[in-house]
C-alpha positions, 0 to 999 in steps of 0.5 A, spaced: 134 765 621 128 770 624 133 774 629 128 774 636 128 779 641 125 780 648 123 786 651 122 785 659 121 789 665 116 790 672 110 792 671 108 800 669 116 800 667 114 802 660 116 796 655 109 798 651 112 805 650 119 803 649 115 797 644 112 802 640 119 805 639 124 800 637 118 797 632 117 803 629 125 804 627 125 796 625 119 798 620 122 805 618 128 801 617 125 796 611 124 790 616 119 786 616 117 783 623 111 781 627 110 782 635 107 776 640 104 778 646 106 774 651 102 775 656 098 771 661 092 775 663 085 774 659 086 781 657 091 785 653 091 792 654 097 793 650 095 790 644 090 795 643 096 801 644 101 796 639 095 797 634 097 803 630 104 799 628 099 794 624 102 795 617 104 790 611 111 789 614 109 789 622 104 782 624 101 783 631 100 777 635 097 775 642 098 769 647 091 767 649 091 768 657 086 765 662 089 758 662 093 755 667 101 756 666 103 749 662 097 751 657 100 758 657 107 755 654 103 751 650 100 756 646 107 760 647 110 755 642 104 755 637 104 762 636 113 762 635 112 756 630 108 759 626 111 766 626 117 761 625 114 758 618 112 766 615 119 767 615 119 774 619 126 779 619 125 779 626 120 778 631 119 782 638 116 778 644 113 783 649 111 777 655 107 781 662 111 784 667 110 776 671 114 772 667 119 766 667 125 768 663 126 760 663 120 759 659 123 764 653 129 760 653 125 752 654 121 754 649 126 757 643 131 750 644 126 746 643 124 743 636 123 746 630 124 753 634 132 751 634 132 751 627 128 757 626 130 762 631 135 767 633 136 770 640 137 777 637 136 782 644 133 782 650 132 789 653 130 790 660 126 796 662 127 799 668 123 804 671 127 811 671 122 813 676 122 807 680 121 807 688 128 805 692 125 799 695 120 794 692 115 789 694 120 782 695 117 779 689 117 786 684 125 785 686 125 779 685 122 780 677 127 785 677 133 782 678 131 775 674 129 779 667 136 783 668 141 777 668 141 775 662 138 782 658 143 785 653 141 792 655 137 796 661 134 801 657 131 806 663 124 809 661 121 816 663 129 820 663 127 827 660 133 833 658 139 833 660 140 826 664 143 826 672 149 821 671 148 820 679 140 818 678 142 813 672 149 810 678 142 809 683 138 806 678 144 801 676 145 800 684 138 798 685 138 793 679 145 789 681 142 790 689 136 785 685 142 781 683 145 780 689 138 777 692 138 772 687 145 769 688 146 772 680 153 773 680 153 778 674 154 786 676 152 790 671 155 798 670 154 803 666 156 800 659 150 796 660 145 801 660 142 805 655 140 811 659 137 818 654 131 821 653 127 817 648 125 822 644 133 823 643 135 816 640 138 816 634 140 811 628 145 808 632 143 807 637 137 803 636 142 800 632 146 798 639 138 796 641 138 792 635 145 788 637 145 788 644 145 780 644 144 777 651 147 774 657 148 766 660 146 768 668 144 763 672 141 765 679 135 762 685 128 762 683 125 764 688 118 765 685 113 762 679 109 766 675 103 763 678 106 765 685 106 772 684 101 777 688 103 783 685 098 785 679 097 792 675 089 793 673 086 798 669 080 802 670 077 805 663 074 811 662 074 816 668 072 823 669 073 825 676 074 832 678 081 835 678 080 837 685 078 830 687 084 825 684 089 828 690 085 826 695 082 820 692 089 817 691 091 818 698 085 814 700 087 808 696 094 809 697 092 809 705 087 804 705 089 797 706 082 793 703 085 796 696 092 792 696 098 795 697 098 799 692 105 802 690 103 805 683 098 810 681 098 813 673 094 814 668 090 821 665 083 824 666 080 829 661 080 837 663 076 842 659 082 843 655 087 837 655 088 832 660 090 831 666 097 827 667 097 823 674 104 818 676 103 818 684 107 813 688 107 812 696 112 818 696 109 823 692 103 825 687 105 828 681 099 832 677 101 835 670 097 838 664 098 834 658 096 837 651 094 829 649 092 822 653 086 817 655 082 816 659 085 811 664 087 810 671 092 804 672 093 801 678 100 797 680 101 792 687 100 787 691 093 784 692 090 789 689 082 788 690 078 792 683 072 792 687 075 796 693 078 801 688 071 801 684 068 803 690 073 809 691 072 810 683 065 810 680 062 815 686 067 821 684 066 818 676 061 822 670 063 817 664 058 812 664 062 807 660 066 807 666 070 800 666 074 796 670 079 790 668 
């Protein structure tokens, strides 16, 4: 049977990258494996980072977006049935950020799916940069996709790590837990919390076997009832001098949303220039390699409002905003 993994986690938490990853050790390692995108916008943004696994032994897939929800789970099992008659070592399921774990596991006892598949992992991400208190409905996502997963893999960890962040982190998660009634706690067995550039065969072989568990807890929310969203908005050369002022105007502003994340990159004349605000603090590094992008994340997010902060400041005349 074709072993199937699911990578979740919030929005901006980091699945693409830690994607990236994990696929690239399963290719190295001889697999032959095939990713779906299952996500429920009409755009991807993902999947054009995800493109440079494309190989004979890695098959990128996306769901189609922009249909309603039971169209949406249609097509979901389309794409897995037909992944499911090429015979795949593994396929890796990365679904939005807003996703019913329900649906992943509906779909896979379904007929033929049940006679194909496998539940191999399922890794939650979690922010390692995550604000102490999130939107109710961002809590709720939390909490729903740690229940059953595996393993909590904590993205944007650096050096030597700081046990005690890690204890924050994992009081937060089983905090989110305990808003939905979800009688599992998770401990410090259950995370997987290192700098990325650190990991090693075996523990990607931990990844790899990291199983899934049965937790049951309250649904508070359906996907189609979710106001938080992230938005892109593509290449942007905003003078250095006007990305702090410029946030905390957005930040500020409740025409905009409520905005809790802004990050991204903008060029510099030599190197780009590293931006990560949230509503505590602005964050501004000079980076040797980046893109050209401004990435916002909250709730009710009106894109035209942050256009117009955007295209005044902005030299890039193929500016686009999705």
């Amino acid at each position: 049977m074709t072993k199937i993994d699911l990578i979740t986690g919030i929005l901006g938490s980091g699945k693409t990258t830690f994607l990236l990853k994990y696929a690239r050790d399963l290719i190295d390692s001889g697999q032959n494996i095939a990713i779906l995108e299952n996500d429920f916008g009409a755009v991807n943004i993902d999947m054009m980072i995800l493109q440079e696994l494309k190989c004979d032994r890695c098959r990128l897939e996306m769901v189609a977006g922009g249909c309603d929800a039971d169209c949406h789970r249609r097509r979901f099992k389309t794409q897995l049935i037909s992944l499911g008659m090429q015979h795949f070592d593994r396929v890796i399921v990365e679904p939005s950020g807003i996703f019913d774990m329900d649906e992943f596991f509906d779909i896979l006892h379904d007929s033929p799916l049940d006679n194909w598949f496998e539940i191999g992992s399922i890794l939650t991400i979690v922010d390692g940069e995550m604000e102490e208190k999130l939107s109710p409905q961002m809590e709720y996502l939390l909490g729903s996709e740690a229940a059953c997963c595996g393993k909590i893999v904590v993205s944007k960890l650096h050096g030597e790590i700081d046990e005690s962040h890690v204890q924050l982190l994992l009081d937060h998660v089983n905090s989110a837990l305990e808003e939905i009634r979800c009688d599992r706690r998770l401990s410090l067995r259950d995370i997987v919390a290192k700098d990325w550039k650190c990991f090693t065969a075996e523990d990607f072989r931990i990844l790899r076997n990291a199983g899934y568990r049965g937790s049951s807890y309250v649904k508070k929310y359906s996907p189609e009832d979710i106001v938080s969203a992230v938005h892109y908005f593509m290449h942007v050369d905003i003078p250095r001098e006007s990305i702090e002022p410029l946030i905390a105007d957005i930040m500020s502003d409740e025409n905009c949303g409520r905005v809790f994340r802004i990050k991204g990159a903008v060029p510099l004349k030599d190197g780009w220039l590293k931006i990560n605000a949230t509503r505590e603090k602005t964050e501004l590094s000079e980076v040797n390699e980046g893109q050209s992008v401004i990435i916002v994340i909250g709730d009710n997010i009106s894109r035209e409002k942050i256009d117009s902060y955007l295209k005044p400041l902005n030299s890039d005349p193929e500016y686009v905003s999705i």
